[in-house]
C-alpha positions in Angstrom: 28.0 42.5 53.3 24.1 42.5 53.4 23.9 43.3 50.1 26.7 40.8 48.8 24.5 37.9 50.5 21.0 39.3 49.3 22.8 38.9 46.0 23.6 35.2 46.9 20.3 34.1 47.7 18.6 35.4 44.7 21.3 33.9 42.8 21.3 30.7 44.4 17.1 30.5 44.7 16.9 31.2 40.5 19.3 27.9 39.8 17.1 26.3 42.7 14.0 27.1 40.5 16.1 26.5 37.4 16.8 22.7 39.4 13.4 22.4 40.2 12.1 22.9 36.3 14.8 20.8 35.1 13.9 17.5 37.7 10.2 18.2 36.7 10.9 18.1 32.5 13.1 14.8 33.7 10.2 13.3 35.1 7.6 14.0 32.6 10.3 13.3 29.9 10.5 9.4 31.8 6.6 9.2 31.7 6.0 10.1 28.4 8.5 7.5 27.1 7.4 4.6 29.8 3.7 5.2 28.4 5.0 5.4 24.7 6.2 2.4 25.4 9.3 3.4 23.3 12.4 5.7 23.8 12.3 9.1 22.2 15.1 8.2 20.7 14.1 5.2 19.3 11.7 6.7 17.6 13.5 9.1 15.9 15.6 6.7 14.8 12.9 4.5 13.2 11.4 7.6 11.7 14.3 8.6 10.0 16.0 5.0 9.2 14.8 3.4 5.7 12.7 0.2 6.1 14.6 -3.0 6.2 12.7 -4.3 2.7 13.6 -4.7 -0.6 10.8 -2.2 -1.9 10.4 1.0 -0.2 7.6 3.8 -1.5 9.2 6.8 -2.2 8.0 9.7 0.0 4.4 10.1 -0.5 3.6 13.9 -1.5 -0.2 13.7 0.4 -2.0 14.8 -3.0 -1.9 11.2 -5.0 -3.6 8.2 -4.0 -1.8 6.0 -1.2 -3.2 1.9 -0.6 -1.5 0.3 1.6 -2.3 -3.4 2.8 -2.2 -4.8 6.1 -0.8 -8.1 7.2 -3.9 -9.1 9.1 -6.5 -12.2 9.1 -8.5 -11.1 7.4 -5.8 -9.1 5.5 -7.4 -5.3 4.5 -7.2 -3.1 2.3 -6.7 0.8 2.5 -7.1 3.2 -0.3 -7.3 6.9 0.5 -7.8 9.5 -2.0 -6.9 12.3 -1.5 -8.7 14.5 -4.5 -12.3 13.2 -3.4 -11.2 12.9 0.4 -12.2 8.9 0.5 -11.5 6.2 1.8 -11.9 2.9 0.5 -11.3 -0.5 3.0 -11.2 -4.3 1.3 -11.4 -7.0 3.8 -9.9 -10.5 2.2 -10.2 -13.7 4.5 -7.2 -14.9 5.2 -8.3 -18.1 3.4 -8.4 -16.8 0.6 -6.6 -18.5 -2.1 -4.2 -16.3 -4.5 -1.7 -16.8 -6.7 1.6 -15.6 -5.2 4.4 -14.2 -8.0 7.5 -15.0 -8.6 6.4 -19.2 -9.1 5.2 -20.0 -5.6 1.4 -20.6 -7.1 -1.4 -20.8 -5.0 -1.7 -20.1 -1.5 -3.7 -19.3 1.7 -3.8 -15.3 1.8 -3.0 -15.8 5.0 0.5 -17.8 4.8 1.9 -15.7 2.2 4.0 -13.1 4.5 5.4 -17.1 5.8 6.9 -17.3 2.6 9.5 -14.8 3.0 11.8 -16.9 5.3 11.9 -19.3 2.4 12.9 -16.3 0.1 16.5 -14.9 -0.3 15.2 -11.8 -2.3 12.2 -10.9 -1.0 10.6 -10.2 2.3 7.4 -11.7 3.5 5.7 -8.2 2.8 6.9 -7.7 0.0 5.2 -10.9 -1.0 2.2 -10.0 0.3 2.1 -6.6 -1.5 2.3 -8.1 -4.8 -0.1 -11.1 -4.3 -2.8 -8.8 -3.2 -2.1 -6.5 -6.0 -2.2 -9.1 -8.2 -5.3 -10.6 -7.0 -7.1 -7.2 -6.6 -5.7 -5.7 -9.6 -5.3 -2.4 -8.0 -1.8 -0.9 -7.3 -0.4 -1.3 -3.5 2.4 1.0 -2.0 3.1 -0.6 0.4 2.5 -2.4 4.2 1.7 -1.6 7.5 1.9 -3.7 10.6 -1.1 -5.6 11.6 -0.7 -4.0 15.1 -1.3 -0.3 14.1 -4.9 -1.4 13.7 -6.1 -4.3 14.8 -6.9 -2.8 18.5 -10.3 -4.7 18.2 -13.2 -3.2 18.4 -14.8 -1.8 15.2 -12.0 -1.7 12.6 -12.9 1.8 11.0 -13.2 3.4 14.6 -9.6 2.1 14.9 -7.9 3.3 11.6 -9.7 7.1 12.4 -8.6 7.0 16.2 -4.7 5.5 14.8 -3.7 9.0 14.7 -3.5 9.7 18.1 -1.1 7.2 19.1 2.0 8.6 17.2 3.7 6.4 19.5 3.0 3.1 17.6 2.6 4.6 14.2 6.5 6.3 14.1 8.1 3.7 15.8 6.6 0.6 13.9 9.5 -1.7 12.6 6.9 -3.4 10.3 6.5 -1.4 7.4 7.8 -0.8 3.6 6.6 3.0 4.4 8.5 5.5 5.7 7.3 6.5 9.6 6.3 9.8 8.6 4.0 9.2 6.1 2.2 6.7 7.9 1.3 9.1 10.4 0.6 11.5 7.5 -2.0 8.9 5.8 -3.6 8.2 9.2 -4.0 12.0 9.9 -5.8 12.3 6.5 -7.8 9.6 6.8 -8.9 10.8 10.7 -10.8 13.5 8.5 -12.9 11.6 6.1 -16.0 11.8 6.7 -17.6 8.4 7.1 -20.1 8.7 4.5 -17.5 8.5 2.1 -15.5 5.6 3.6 -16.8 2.7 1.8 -16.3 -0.8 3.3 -15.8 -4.3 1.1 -16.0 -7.4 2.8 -15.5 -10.0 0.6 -16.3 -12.8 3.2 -20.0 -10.8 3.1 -20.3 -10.3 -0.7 -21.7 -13.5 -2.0 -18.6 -13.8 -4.0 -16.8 -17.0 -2.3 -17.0 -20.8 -2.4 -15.5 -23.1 0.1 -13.4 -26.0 -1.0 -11.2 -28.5 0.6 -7.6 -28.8 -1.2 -6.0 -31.8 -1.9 -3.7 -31.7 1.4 -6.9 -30.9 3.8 -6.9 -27.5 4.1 -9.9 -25.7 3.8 -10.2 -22.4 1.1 -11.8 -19.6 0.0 -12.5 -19.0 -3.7 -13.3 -15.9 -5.5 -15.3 -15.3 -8.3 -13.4 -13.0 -10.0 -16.0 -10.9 -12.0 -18.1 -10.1 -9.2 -15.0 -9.2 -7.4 -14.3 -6.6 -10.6 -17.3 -5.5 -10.5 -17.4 -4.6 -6.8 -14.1 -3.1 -7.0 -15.0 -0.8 -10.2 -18.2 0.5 -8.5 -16.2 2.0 -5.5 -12.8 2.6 -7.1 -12.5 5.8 -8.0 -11.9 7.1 -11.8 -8.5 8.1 -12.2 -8.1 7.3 -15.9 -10.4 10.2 -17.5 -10.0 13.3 -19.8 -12.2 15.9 -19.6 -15.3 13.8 -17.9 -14.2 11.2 -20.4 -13.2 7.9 -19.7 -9.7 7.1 -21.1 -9.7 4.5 -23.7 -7.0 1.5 -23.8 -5.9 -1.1 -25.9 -3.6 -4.1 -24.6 -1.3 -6.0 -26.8 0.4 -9.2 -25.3 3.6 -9.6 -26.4 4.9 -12.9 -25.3 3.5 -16.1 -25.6 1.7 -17.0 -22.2 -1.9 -16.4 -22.6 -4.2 -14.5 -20.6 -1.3 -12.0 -19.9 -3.6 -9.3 -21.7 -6.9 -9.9 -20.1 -4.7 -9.9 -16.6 -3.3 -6.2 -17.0 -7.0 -5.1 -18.7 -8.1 -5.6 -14.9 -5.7 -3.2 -13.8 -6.8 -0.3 -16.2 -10.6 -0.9 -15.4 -10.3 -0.4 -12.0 -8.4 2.9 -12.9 -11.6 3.6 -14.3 -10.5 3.1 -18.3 -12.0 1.2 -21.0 -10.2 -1.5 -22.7 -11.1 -1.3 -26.4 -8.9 -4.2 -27.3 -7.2 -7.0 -26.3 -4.3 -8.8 -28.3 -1.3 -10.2 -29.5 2.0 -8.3 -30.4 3.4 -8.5 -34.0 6.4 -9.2 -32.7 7.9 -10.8 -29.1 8.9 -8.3 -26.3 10.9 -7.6 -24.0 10.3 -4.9 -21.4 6.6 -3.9 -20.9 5.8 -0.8 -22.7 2.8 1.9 -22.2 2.4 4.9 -24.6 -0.1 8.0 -24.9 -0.4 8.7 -21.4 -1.6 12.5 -20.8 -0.1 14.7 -17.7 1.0 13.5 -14.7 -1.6 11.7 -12.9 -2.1 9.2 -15.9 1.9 8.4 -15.5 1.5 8.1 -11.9 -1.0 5.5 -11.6 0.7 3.1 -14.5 3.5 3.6 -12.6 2.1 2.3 -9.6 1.4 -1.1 -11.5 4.0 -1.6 -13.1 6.6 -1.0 -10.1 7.1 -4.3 -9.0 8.7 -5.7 -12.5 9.6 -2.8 -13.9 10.5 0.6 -12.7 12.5 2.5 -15.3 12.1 2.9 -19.4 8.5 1.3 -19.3 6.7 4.5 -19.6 7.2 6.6 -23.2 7.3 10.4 -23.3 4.5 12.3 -23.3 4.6 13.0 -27.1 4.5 9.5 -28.2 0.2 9.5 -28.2 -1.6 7.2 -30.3 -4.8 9.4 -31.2 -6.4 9.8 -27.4 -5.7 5.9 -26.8 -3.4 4.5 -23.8 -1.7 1.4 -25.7 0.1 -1.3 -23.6 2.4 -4.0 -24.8 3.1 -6.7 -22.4 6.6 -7.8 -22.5 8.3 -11.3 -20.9 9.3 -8.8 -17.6 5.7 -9.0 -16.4 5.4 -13.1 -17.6 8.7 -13.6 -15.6 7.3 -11.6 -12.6 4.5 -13.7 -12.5 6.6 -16.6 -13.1 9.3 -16.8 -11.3 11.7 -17.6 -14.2 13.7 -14.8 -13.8 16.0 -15.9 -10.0 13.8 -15.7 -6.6 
C-alpha cells in the first residue's frame, strides 16, 4: 500500500509540474502577443496571405536588387543591393509635383495614394509605385507602410533598428510585398554598413523651385537633369559587360514624342549608355527589348517594364544586335502613361 501511494504522488507531482510549465508557457504566450500588439495568429496569417493589391512582387530571392517606396511625407526611397551590400535612401517632398499614369496628370506626391479610392483598377499604392518610378526612372517593387518606419527620430537609425520589431514588419496589412521578405530586406539592410548607405534629399539638393498652381496650392518642381544626374552618381551600374558599360539604342515606335528620351532615363540609371535615340520604321504595338546578355541584364528590364507589360516584351537571348541592347517603344507604354487603355 506504501508503495502504491508513493507511486501516486510521484505521478500526481510530475503532471503538477507538467501544470505548472503549461500555466507559465500560457502566460508568456498572452504577454508576448499583448506586447506584439497582434495575435500570433494573426500574423501568421498575414504572413502567409497574398496582399490585397493588384500588383504583387514575386518572392524576392535576396541576391537581386529590391526598392521599395514608402507612402510617407516626404515619401522615400529604398534601394538595397545586395552584390555591393548598399543601401541607397531618396527622400521626395510630398509636394512634389509628378505626373501620375494612367491619365490622372499632375499631382502633389503626396495625394497620389488618395487617388486610389477614385480608381476601380488600381489601388492607391499601386499608384504611388508607378508615379515614383516614373518620376525617378528607376524600377520600384513595391510598397511598404509608412508606419514600419517613420518611428521619428533619425530615419536611417529606424530602417536599421526595423528589424527587431518582427511584430510590425510580418503583420503589416499595408504592403504589395509579401511579409517575409520585408523582414528579409530589413535584416539585410540592418548589416550595411553606413558608409555605404547613401542619403538623397531632394528638398536639400538645390534642385527644386516653389510655385503656386492655378487652384492655390503650393508645389515643388524638379529640375529633372540635376535630379539624373544625382541619381546616376549613386545608382549603382547594373548594365555592364566585362567593366564595360552596356551600350543602348531606343527607337520610339508610336507617335507621342519624347517617349524615347523618357525610357533613355531608365537605362542610364542602370548604368548604360544610350547611343541613340529615335523613331521606329514602322508603328508598334507591344514594347520590345533585344540583345540582352545573362540574367541580370533581363532582370532589371524586367523590372521597368512590369507595370505595362509583363510577358513577350523581352526576346531570347540569341536575338543580339552586335553587343547593343535595342528598345522599341510600342503604344503599351504610351497607353500606360496615358490612360487610354480603361482605368
Amino acid at each position: 500500500m506504501a508503495r502504491r501511494n508513493q507511486f501516486f504522488w510521484k505521478k500526481s507531482r510530475f503532471f503538477g509540474k507538467k501544470r505548472t510549465l503549461a500555466f507559465f508557457l500560457a502566460i508568456v504566450f498572452f504577454f508576448l502577443t499583448a506586447t506584439m500588439g497582434r495575435s500570433f495568429f494573426s500574423i501568421i496569417r498575414t504572413t502567409f496571405a497574398s496582399p490585397d493589391y493588384s500588383v504583387t512582387l514575386d518572392a524576392w530571392d535576396g541576391q537581386e536588387p529590391l526598392t521599395v517606396v514608402v507612402g510617407s511625407d516626404p515619401v522615400r526611397v529604398f534601394s538595397y543591393s545586395p552584390l555591393e551590400k548598399r543601401l541607397i535612401v531618396v527622400s521626395i517632398p510630398g509636394d512634389t509635383l509628378v505626373t501620375v499614369p494612367y491619365g490622372y496628370g499632375a499631382y502633389r506626391l503626396k495625394a497620389v495614394v488618395d487617388l486610389g479610392a477614385l480608381d476601380t483598377a488600381r489601388s492607391g499604392p499601386e499608384l504611388l509605385m508607378h508615379s515614383v518610378q516614373e518620376f525617378l526612372a528607376i524600377p520600384i517593387d513595391g510598397y511598404i507602410d509608412p508606419g514600419i518606419v517613420n518611428q521619428g527620430g533619425n530615419v536611417l537609425e529606424n530602417i536599421r533598428n526595423a528589424w527587431k520589431r518582427p511584430d510590425r514588419l510580418l503583420s503589416s496589412s499595408t504592403t504589395t510585398l509579401k511579409p517575409l521578405d520585408i523582414f528579409r530586406l530589413f535584416t539585410a539592410i540592418a548589416a550595411v554598413r553606413m558608409d555605404r548607405i547613401s542619403f538623397i534629399d531632394l528638398s536639400n539638393a538645390g534642385i527644386t523651385t516653389a510655385s503656386t498652381r492655378a487652384d492655390g496650392q503650393d508645389v515643388l518642381n524638379i529640375e529633372q537633369g540635376r535630379l539624373d544626374r544625382a541619381l546616376s552618381e549613386n545608382m549603382p551600374t547594373r548594365l555592364s559587360r566585362g567593366g564595360e558599360r552596356v551600350q543602348a539604342i531606343v527607337l520610339n515606335g508610336t507617335g507621342q514624342e519624347g517617349l524615347a528620351k523618357g525610357f533613355a532615363r531608365y537605362l542610364e540609371h542602370l548604368g548604360a549608355v544610350v547611343i541613340q535615340l529615335g523613331n521606329a520604321a514602322t508603328p508598334v504595338e507591344r514594347t520590345s527589348v533585344v540583345g540582352l546578355e545573362g540574367a541580370h541584364e533581363r532582370y532589371d528590364i524586367s523590372r521597368i517594364l512590369r507595370p505595362f507589360c509583363q510577358e513577350g516584351c523581352i526576346a531570347a537571348n540569341g536575338d543580339v544586335n552586335n553587343g547593343l541592347i535595342v528598345v522599341t517603344i510600342g503604344s503599351d507604354f504610351e497607353k500606360f502613361l496615358s490612360g487610354a487603355s480603361s482605368r
